[in-house]
MDAnalysis code that builds the backbone (N, CA, C; Angstrom):
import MDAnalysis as mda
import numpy as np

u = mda.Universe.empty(192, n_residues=64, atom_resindex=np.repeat(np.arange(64), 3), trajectory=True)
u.add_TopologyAttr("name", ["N", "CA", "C"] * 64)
u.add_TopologyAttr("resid", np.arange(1, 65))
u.add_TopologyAttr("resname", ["UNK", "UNK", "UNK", "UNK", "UNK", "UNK", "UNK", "UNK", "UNK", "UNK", "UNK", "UNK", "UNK", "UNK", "UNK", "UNK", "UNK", "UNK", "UNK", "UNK", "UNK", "UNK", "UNK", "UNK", "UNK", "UNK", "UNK", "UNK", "UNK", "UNK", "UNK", "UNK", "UNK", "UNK", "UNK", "UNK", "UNK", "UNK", "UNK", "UNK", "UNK", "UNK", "UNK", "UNK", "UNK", "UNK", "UNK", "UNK", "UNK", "UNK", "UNK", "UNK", "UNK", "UNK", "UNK", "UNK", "UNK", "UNK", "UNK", "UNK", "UNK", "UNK", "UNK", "UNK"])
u.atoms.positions = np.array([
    [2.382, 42.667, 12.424],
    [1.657, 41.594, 11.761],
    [2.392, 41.137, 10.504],
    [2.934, 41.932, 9.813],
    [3.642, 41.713, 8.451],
    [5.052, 41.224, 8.718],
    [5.644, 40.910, 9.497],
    [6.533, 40.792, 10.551],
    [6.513, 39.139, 11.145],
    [5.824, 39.108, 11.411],
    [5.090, 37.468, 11.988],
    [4.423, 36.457, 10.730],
    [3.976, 37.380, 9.413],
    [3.586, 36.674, 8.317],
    [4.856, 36.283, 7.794],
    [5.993, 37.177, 7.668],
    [7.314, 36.896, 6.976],
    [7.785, 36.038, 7.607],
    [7.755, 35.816, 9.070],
    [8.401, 34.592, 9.799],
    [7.687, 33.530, 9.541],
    [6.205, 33.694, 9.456],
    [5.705, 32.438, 9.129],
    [5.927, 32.244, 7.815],
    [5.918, 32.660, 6.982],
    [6.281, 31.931, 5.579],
    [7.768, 31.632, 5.276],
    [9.150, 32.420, 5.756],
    [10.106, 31.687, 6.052],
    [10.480, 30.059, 6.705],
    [9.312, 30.261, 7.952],
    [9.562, 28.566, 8.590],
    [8.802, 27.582, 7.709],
    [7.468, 28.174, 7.164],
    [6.952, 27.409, 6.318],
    [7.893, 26.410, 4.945],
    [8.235, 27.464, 3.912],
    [9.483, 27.394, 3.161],
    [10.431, 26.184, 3.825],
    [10.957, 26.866, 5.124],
    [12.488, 25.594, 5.204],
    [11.678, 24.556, 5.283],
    [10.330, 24.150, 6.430],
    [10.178, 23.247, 6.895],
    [9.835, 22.546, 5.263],
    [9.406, 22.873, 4.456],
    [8.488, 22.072, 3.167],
    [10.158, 21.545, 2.610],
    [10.595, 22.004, 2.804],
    [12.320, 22.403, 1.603],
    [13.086, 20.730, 2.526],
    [12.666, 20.731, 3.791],
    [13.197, 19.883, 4.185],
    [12.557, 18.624, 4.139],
    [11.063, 18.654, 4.584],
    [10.679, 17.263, 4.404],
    [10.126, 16.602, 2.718],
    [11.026, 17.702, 1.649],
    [11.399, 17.262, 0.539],
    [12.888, 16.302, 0.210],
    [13.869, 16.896, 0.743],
    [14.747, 16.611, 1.062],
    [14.862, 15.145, 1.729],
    [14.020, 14.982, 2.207],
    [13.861, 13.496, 3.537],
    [13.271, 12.545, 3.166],
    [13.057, 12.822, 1.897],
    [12.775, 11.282, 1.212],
    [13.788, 10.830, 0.559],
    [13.499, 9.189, 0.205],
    [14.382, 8.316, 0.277],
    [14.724, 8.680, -1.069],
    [16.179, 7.950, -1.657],
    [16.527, 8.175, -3.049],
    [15.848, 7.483, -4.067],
    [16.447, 6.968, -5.012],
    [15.261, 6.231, -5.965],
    [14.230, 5.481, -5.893],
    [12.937, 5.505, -6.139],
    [12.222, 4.835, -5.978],
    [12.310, 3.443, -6.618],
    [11.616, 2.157, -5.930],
    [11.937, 0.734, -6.504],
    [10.637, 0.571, -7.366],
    [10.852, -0.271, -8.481],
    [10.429, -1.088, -8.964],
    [10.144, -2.255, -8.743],
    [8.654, -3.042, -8.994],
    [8.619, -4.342, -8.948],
    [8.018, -4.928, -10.237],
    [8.586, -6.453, -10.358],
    [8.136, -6.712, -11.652],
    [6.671, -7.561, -11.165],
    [5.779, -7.217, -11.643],
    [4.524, -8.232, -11.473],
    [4.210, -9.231, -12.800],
    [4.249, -10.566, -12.119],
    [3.552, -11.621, -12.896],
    [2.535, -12.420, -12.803],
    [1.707, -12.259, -13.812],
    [0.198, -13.630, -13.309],
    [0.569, -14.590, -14.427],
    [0.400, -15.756, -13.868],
    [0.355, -16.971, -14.821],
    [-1.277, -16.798, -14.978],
    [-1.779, -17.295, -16.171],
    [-3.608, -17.884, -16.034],
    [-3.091, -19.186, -16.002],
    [-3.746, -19.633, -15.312],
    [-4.082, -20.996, -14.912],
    [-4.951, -21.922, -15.236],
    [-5.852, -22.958, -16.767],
    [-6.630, -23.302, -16.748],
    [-6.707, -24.545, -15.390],
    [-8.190, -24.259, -14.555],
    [-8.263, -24.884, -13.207],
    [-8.060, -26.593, -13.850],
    [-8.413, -27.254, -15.126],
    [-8.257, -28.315, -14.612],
    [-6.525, -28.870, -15.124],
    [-5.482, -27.794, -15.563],
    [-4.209, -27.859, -15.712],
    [-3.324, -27.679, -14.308],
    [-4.265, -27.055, -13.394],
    [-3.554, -26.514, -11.880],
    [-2.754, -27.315, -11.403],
    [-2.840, -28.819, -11.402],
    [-2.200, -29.874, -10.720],
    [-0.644, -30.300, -11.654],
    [-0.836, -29.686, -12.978],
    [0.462, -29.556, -13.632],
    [1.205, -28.845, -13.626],
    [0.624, -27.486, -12.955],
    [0.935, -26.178, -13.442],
    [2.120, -25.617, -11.756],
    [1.655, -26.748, -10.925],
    [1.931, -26.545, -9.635],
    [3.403, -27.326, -9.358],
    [2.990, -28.831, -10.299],
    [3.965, -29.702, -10.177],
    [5.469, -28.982, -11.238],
    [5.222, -28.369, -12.370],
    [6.157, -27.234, -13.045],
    [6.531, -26.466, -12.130],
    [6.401, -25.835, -11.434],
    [6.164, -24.714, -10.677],
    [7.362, -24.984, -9.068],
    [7.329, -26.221, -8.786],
    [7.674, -26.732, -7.487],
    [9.223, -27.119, -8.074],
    [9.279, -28.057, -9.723],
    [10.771, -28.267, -10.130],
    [11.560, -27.302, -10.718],
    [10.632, -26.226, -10.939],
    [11.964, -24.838, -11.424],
    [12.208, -24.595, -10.302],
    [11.040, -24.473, -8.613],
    [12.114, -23.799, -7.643],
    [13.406, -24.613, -6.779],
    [12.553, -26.084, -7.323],
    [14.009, -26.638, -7.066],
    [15.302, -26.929, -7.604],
    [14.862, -26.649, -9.360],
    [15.761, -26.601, -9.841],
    [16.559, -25.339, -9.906],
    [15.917, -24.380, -9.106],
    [16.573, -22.816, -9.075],
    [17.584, -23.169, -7.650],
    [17.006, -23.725, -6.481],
    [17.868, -24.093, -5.487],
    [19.399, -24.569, -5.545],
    [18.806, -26.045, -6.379],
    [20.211, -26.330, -6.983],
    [21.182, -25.707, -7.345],
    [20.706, -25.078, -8.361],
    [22.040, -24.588, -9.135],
    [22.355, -22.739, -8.172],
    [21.594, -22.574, -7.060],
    [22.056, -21.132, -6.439],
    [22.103, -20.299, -6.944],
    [20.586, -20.225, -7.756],
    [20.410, -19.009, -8.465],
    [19.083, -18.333, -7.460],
    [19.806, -16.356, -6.823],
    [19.207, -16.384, -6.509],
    [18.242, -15.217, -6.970],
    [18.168, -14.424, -7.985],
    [17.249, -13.085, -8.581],
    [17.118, -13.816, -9.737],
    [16.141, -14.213, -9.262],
    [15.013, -14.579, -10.662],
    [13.019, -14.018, -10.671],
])
C-alpha cells in the first residue's frame, strides 16, 4: 500500500510539474478605452471618430 501511495504521488508531482510547464509564455495585455459620450454630441462624436480612422488609413498607421 505504501508502495502504490509513493507511485501515486510521484505521477501526481510530474503530471502537476508538467501541466505547469504547458502554459503559454507571457501573458498579454489589453489597453481598455471608454469615451462618455454626451447622447445629444453622438452624431459629432461619430463623425470625429470615422475621420481619425480614415485619417489613420491614409497615412498606414497601423497600432494605435
Amino acid at each position: 500500500m505504501k508502495l502504490s501511495s509513493k507511485i501515486f504521488s510521484c505521477l501526481f508531482g510530474l503530471l502537476l510539474s508538467l501541466s505547469i510547464t504547458a502554459q503559454e509564455g507571457s501573458p498579454k495585455a489589453f489597453w481598455v478605452h471608454e469615451d462618455q459620450v454626451k447622447p445629444s454630441m453622438m452624431s459629432e462624436y461619430e463623425d470625429a471618430s470615422k475621420a481619425l480612422v480614415k485619417a489613420c488609413k491614409e497615412n498606414d498607421i497601423k497600432n494605435m
